[in-house]
Each structure stands twice: as C-alpha cells, then as structure tokens.
C-alpha positions, 0 to 999 in steps of 0.5 A, a space after each residue: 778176789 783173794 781172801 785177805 783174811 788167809 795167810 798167804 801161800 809159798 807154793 813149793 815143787 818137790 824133784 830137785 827143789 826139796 828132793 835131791 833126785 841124782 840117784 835115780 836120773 839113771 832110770 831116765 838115760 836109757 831108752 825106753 825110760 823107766 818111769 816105774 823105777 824112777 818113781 819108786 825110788 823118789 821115797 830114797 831122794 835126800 832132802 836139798 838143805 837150801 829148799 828145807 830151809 826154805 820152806 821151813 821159813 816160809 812156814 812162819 808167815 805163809 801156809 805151805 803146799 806143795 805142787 809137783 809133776 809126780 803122778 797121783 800114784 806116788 802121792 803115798 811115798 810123797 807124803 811120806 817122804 814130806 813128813 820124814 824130813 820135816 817139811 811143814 804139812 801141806 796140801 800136795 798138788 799132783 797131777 794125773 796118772 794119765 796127764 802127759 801135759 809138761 809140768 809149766 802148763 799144769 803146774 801155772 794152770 792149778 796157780 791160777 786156780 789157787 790165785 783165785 782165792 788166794 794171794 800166793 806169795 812165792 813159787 819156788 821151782 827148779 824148773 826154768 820153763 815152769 818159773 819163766 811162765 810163772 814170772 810171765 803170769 805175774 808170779 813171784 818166783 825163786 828159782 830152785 838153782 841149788 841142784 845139779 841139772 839133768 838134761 834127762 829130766 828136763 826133757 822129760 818135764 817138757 816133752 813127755 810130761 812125766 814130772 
C-alpha cells in the first residue's frame, strides 16, 4: 500500500536521458571495451537540455531520484555531476560494482521496491528494453528520445550489464 501522505516520485535515468554520453561511446567500440575509461569520463557528459528541464518541472510536484546502471564505484563523480548542473537532489539508485544483470531487470526490480510504498508517477528512460518492461509492469513511462542511439551501448546495457 503507498503512502498517500508522500509527494510522489518522477523516477529519472542518468547516460543519454540527463547526461549526453556521445563523447565517450568510443570507449565502448573496441574490443575488449574500456569500462574504466568509459566511467571516468561520465563527470565530463554535458547535460541533454529536454531531460534537465524535465526533471526540474518534475521537481515541483514529485520528489525526484534518480536510478542508473552506473557502478557504485561512480557514485562520487554522479553526485557531483548532478549538482553541477543542477538537477534537483535526489536519492541516486545504482547498482553493484560487481551486478552484470541488464539495466530492465535492476532498474524494474528497485521500481517495484519503491512502489511498494510509493506511488511512482513517472519513469523517465532512454533505454526502450528498460521502458518496455516498465510499461508492461504498469509503470508510466517517458521515453528519453532526445539522444543519439548508440548501438555500442545498448549492447552493453543488455548483454554485459555494464550500464
């Protein structure tokens, strides 16, 4: 049962719905892929306009957070990253360093979670897998179109689990 007495939550991904990440899918391309330099350069991504507004908006009616397949080990950089340009503060959902499971099964898992006790108003996402699952769960979703698609990082948000 959600609590009524809460202002409800606009659920928010970061890579390519907040934070541009074209500069850095290079780091993805090659083979073996370099995660290490994919991550450390996440604190350089310019903000997506279209997703800062957004969540700003959001803001006024529903408590944002924000729930990313980054590692734990980038939750500094996040942080930092978030307040730079900024975002409204939030809680900030990331997964394991060691969780290799694609982002629509952690990210719909820790959903559910927070919809145990919460009403969760929006899920905001680029990730279609992560919004079609979503949807399917009975999730309200906008789907965070406003990026270039990289076919790198998709694969990688599915298969290797990595974001």
């Amino acid at each position: 049962m959600t609590d009524s007495s809460r202002r409800p939550l606009a659920v928010f991904d970061l890579d390519n719905t907040l934070a541009d990440t074209a500069h850095r899918q290079h780091f993805l391309e090659s083979r073996p892929r370099n995660w290490d330099a994919f991550f450390a350069a996440a604190s350089q991504d310019p903000p997506i306009a279209e997703g800062v507004a957004l969540a700003v908006e959001s803001a006024r009616a529903c408590e944002v957070l924000y729930l990313t397949g980054r590692p734990e080990r980038c939750r500094r950089d996040t942080l930092d990253w978030l307040a730079a340009h900024g975002l409204p503060e939030g809680r900030v959902f990331m997964r394991s360093n060691a969780d290799r499971r694609p982002a629509r099964f952690t990210k719909l898992e820790i959903l559910r979670r927070l919809a145990r006790d919460r009403e969760i108003r929006v899920l905001v996402d680029d990730d279609e897998l992560v919004c079609d699952d979503a949807e399917r769960a009975g999730f309200t979703v906008v789907r965070a179109r406003w990026a270039a698609r990289s076919a790198a990082l998709q694969e990688a948000q599915e298969r290797e689990g990595r974001t």
